[in-house]
C-alpha positions in Angstrom: 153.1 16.0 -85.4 149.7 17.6 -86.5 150.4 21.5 -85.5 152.7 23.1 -88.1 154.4 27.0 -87.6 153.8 29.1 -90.4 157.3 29.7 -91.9 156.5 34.0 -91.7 159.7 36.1 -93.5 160.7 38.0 -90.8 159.1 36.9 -88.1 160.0 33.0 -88.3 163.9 33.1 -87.8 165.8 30.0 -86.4 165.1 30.8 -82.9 161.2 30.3 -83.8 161.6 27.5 -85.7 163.8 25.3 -83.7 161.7 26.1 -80.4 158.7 25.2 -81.7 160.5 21.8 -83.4 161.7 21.4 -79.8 158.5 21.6 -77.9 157.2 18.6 -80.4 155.9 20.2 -83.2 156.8 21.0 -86.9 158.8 24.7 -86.4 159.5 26.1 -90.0 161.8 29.5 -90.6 160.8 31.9 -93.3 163.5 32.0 -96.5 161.4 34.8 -98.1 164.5 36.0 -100.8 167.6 34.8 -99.0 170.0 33.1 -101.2 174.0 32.6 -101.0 175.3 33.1 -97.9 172.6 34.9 -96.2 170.9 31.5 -96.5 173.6 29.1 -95.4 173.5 31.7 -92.0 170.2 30.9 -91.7 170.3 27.1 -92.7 173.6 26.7 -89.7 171.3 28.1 -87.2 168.3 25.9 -88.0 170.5 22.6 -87.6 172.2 23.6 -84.6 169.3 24.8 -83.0 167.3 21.3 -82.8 168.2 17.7 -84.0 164.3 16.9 -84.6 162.3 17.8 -88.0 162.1 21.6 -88.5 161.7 23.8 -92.4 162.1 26.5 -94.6 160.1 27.8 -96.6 160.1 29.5 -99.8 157.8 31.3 -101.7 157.7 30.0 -105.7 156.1 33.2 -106.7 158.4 36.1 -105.3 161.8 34.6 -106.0 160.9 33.5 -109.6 162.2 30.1 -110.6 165.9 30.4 -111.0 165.8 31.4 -107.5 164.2 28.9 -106.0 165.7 26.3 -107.5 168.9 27.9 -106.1 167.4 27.8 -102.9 166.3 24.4 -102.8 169.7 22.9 -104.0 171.3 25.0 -100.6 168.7 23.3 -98.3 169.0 19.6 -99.8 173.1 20.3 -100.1 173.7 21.8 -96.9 171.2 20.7 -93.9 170.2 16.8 -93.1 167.1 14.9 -94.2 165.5 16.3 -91.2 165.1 19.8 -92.5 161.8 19.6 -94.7 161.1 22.3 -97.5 157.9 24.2 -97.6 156.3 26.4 -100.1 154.5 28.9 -100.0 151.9 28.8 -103.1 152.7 26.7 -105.6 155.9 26.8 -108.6 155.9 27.0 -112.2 156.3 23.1 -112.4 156.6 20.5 -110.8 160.1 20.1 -111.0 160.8 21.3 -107.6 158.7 19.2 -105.9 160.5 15.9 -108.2 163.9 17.1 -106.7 162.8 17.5 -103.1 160.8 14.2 -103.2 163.9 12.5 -104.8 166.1 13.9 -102.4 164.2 12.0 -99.3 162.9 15.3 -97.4 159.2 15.9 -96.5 156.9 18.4 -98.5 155.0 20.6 -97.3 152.4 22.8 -99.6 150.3 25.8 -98.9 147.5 26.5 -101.2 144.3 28.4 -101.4 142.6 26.2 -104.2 141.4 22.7 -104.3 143.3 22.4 -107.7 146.0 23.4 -106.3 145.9 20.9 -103.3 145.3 18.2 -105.9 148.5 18.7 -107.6 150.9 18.9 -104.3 149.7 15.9 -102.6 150.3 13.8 -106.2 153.8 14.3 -104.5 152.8 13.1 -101.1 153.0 16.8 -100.1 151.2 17.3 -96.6 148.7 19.8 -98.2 148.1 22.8 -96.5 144.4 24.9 -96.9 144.5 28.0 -96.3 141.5 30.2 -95.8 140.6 34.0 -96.0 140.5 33.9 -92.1 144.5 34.0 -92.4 146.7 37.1 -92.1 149.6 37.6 -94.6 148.9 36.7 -98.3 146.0 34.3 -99.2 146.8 32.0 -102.1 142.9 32.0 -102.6 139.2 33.0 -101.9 137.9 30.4 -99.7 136.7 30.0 -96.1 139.0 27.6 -94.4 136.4 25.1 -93.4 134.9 25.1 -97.1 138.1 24.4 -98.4 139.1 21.3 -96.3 135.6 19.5 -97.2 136.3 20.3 -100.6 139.8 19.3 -100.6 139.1 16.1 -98.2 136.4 15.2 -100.3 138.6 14.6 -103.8 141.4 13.9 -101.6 140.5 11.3 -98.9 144.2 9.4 -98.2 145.8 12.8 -98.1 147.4 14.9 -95.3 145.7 18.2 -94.5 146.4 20.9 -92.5 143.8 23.5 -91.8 145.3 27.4 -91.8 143.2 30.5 -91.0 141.7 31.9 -88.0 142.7 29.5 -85.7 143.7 31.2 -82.5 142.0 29.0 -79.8 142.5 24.8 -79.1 138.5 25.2 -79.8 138.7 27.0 -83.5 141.9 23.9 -84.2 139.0 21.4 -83.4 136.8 22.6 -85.6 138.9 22.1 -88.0 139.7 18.9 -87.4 136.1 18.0 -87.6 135.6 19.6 -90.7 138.6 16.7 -92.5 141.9 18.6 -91.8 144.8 16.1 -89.8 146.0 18.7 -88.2 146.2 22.8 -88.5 149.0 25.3 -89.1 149.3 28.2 -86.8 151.1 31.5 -88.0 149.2 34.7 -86.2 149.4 32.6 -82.6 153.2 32.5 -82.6 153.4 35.8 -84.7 153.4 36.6 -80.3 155.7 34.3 -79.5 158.7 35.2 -76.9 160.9 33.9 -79.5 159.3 35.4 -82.6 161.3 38.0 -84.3 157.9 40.4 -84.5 158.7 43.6 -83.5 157.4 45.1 -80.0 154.8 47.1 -81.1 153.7 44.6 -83.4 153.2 41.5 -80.8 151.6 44.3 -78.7 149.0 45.4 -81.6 148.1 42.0 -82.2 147.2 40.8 -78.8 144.8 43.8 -78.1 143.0 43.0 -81.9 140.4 41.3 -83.2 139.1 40.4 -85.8 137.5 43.4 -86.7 140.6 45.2 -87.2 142.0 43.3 -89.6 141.7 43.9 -93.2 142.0 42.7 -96.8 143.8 44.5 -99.2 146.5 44.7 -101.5 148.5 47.8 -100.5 151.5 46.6 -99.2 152.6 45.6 -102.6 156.3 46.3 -102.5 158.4 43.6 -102.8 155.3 41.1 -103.1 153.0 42.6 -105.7 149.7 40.8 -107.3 148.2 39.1 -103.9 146.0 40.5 -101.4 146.8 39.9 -97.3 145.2 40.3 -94.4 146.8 43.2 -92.4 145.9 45.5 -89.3 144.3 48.2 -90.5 147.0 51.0 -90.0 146.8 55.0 -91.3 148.4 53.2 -94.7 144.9 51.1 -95.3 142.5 54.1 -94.1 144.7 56.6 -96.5 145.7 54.7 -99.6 147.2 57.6 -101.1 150.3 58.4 -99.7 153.4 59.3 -101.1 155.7 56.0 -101.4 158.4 57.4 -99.4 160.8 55.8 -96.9 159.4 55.2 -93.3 161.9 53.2 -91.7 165.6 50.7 -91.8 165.8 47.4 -91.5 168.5 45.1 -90.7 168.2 41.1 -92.3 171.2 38.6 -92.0 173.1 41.9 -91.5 172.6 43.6 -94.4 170.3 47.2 -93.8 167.5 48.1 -96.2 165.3 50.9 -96.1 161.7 50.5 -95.8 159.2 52.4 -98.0 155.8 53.4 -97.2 153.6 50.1 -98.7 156.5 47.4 -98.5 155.4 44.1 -98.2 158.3 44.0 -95.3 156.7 43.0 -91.6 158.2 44.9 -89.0 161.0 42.7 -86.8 163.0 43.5 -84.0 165.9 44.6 -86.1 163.4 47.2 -87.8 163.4 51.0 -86.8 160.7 54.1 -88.4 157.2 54.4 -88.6 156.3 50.9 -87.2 152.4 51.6 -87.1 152.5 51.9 -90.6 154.1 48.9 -91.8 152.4 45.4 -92.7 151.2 43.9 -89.7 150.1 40.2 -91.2 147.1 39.4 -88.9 144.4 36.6 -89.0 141.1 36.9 -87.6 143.3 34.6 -84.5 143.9 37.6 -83.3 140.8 37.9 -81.1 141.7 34.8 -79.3 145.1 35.7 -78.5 145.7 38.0 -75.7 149.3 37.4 -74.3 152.9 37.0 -75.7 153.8 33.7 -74.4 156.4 30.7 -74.9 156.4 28.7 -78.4 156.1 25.7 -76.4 153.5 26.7 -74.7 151.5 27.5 -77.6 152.3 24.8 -78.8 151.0 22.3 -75.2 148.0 24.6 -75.6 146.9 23.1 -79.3 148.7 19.8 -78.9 145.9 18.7 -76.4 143.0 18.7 -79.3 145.2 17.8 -82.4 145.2 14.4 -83.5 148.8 12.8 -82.9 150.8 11.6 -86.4 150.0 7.7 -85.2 146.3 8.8 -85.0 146.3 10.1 -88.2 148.1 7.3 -90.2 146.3 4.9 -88.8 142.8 6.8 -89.7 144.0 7.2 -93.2 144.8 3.6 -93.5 141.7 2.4 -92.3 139.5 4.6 -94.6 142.3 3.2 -97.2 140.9 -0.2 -96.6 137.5 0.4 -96.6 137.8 2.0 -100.1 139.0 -1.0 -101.1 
């Protein structure tokens, strides 16, 4: 399937991830730090909840690399072939994406650099480009567009996806026509009835656009070094308030606080000072105005979107007239 679900900590739980693998497409459930236990609870739910393709993703540069590679030996030890990995940026070496490949699953790559891109798919990675368009973390300082010429160009048998901005069937066709395969949605099912995003925060980014969204690098806390794209909330206007707690949290049943500039989005287990707290948001947002289904976000993009047999068969063609 060419439409992918951004694999969001927090907001991308099972539930997501399986009903969006369910409607047809590629659902993906955000790891973020879980390991152990917290992670086999997460991995259960993700089998049981669909028998077609769905992921988890993991993010190289927040768990370090001790702790992804425990978390990539849970996935290929404890789910089917069907349950693909995903990264978020890109690790140390490439010795994570040897073992996955090894192991028979599917790769899939986020990055924000053409150099980056270049490396994944030497694994067969479906390559995702993200541009500053995005909300959350941005792996790099490219406009979405821009980046898929650039990466199609040195890349031309390789699978991209197209991430940032794309809110509307119409913004995923641009894409298309500027060389991605397919596109990656993560603020259009940041709304979604099944999304783990709490109230307010579905609600905020429905009445948005892009205009309220800013870049900064604030919400540091747990994820420190990489600028996002957030709401703008009394934390971005006022930059210098006291790092104090401004909420609880609840994830696979253990409670956390929440301090004033944690990376943490705010879910439907979270409780405090929810205006304050990271509200990833892509400029999307002006084309979204109601919380609906997954799977009917997901008929609503599928119309415009290549299907997988249109895109092998492109590739291969191109393939032979290379030759």
């Amino acid at each position: 399937m060419s439409l992918l679900q951004a694999g969001m900590g927090g907001v991308a739980g099972a539930e997501l991830a399986c009903a969006v693998s369910n409607a047809g497409a590629a659902g993906c459930a955000g790891g973020y730090k879980l390991v152990d236990g917290a992670l086999s609870a997460l991995l259960d739910r993700l089998t049981a909840g669909t028998d077609r393709p769905v992921g988890l993703n993991l993010i190289p540069e927040v768990v370090g690399p001790d702790e992804l590679d425990r978390q990539v030996a849970q996935v290929l030890d404890e789910t089917p072939e069907r349950v693909y990995v995903s990264l978020f940026g890109m690790p140390d070496d490439d010795a994570v994406f040897e073992r996955v490949v090894a192991a028979g699953r599917r790769l899939v790559v986020q990055v924000g650099t053409v150099e980056d891109g270049a490396r994944a798919a030497e694994w067969g990675a479906v390559v995702v480009a993200q541009g500053i368009e995005a909300g959350g973390h941005l792996l790099g300082r490219s406009q979405r567009d821009e980046l898929i010429a650039a990466l199609r160009a040195q890349l031309p048998d390789a699978c991209l996806a197209a991430a940032g901005g794309i809110g509307s069937p119409a913004e995923a066709a641009r894409a298309v026509a500027a060389g991605a395969d397919g596109v990656l949605l993560g603020t259009a099912f940041v709304v979604a009835h099944e999304s783990r995003a709490h109230s307010y925060f579905k609600a905020a980014v429905t009445t948005a656009d892009g205009a309220d969204t800013v870049i900064t690098d604030l919400y540091e806390i747990g994820w420190p070094g990489r600028r996002h794209r957030v709401l703008s909330t009394a934390v971005t206007r006022d930059p210098g308030q006291a790092k104090t707690f401004i909420g609880r949290t609840v994830v696979e049943g253990k409670p956390y606080l929440v301090p004033r500039f944690s990376s943490a989005v705010p879910t439907d287990a979270t409780s405090g000072r929810i205006e304050e707290m990271a509200m990833y948001c892509g400029l999307s947002c002006g084309a979204i105005s109601d919380e609906i289904s997954a799977a009917d976000v997901v008929a609503e993009f599928a119309r415009v979107l290549p299907s997988a047999e249109v895109v092998e068969n492109k590739r291969r063609m191109e393939s032979n007239v290379r030759r």
